[in-house]
N, C-alpha and C positions, 0 to 999 in steps of 0.2 A: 513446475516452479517450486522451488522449497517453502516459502509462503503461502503454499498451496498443506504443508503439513504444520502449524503452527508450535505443535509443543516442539517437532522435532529443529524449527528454526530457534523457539525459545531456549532450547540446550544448547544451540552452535552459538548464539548472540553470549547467553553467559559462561562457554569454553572461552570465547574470544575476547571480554569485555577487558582485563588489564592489558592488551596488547595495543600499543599506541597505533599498530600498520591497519587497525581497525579504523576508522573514523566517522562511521555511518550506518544505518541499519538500509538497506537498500530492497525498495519494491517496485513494481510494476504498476501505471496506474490502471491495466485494466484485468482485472483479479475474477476470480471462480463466483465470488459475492461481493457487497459493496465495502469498500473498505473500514466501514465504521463499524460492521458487525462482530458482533461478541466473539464470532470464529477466530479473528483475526485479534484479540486481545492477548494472549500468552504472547506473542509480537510486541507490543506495546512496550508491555508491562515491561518484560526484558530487555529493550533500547531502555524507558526511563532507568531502570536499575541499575543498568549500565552505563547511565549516564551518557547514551549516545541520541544522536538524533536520527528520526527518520526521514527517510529521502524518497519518494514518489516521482518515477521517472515517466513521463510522458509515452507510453509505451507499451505494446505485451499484446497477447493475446490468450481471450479467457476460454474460447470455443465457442463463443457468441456471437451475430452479424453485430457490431458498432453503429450502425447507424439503423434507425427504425422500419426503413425499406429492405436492410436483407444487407450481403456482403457488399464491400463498395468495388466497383468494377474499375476507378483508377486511383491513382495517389493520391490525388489531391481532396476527393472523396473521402479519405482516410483521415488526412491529414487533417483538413475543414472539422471531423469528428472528434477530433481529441480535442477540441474548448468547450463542446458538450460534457462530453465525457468525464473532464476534471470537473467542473459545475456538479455533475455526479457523485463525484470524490468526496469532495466539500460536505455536498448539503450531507452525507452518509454518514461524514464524521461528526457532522453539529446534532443532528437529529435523533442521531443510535446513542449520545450522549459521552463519546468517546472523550473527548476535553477536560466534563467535568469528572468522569471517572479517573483519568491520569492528568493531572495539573501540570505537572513537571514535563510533559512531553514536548522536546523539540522536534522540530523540521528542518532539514537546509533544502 
């Protein structure tokens, strides 16, 4: 996943940032760590700079079982898991201090 290298997304977000066919910085909501950590800040930083917002798609795979028993053996298992999982998102970004570090950060 390119969010998976952050400086080298931070350089594509600011090649991109005057181009209107741009409209979003776009991730996965389930990432290598949680998304509020410092790894993932050159991200950030470059959508605010850029004045774009980021977008967290319900979605992904990090190389980890999703739910606490192990992989899920059907869909729906899956699917049940991803309103944990954002809950995850959240608290990582409130906690790790992502918010007050970037003010200016949007979401769509």
């Amino acid at each position: 996943m390119p969010y998976e290298n952050p400086e080298a997304s931070a350089a594509e977000i600011k090649l991109r940032a005057g181009n209107k066919d741009f409209a979003q910085v776009f991730m996965l909501s389930r990432t290598s760590e949680a998304h509020g950590r410092r790894r993932y800040w050159p991200i950030y930083k470059a959508a605010v700079d850029a004045g774009l917002p980021v977008g967290i798609h319900v979605f992904g795979y990090s190389g980890w079982p999703m739910t606490n028993s192990g992989w899920p053996s059907f869909y729906i298992e899956e699917m049940t898991e991803h309103a944990t999982g954002q809950q995850a998102v959240v608290a990582s970004m409130i906690f790790e201090g992502l918010f007050e570090q970037f003010k200016d950060l949007k979401s769509c």
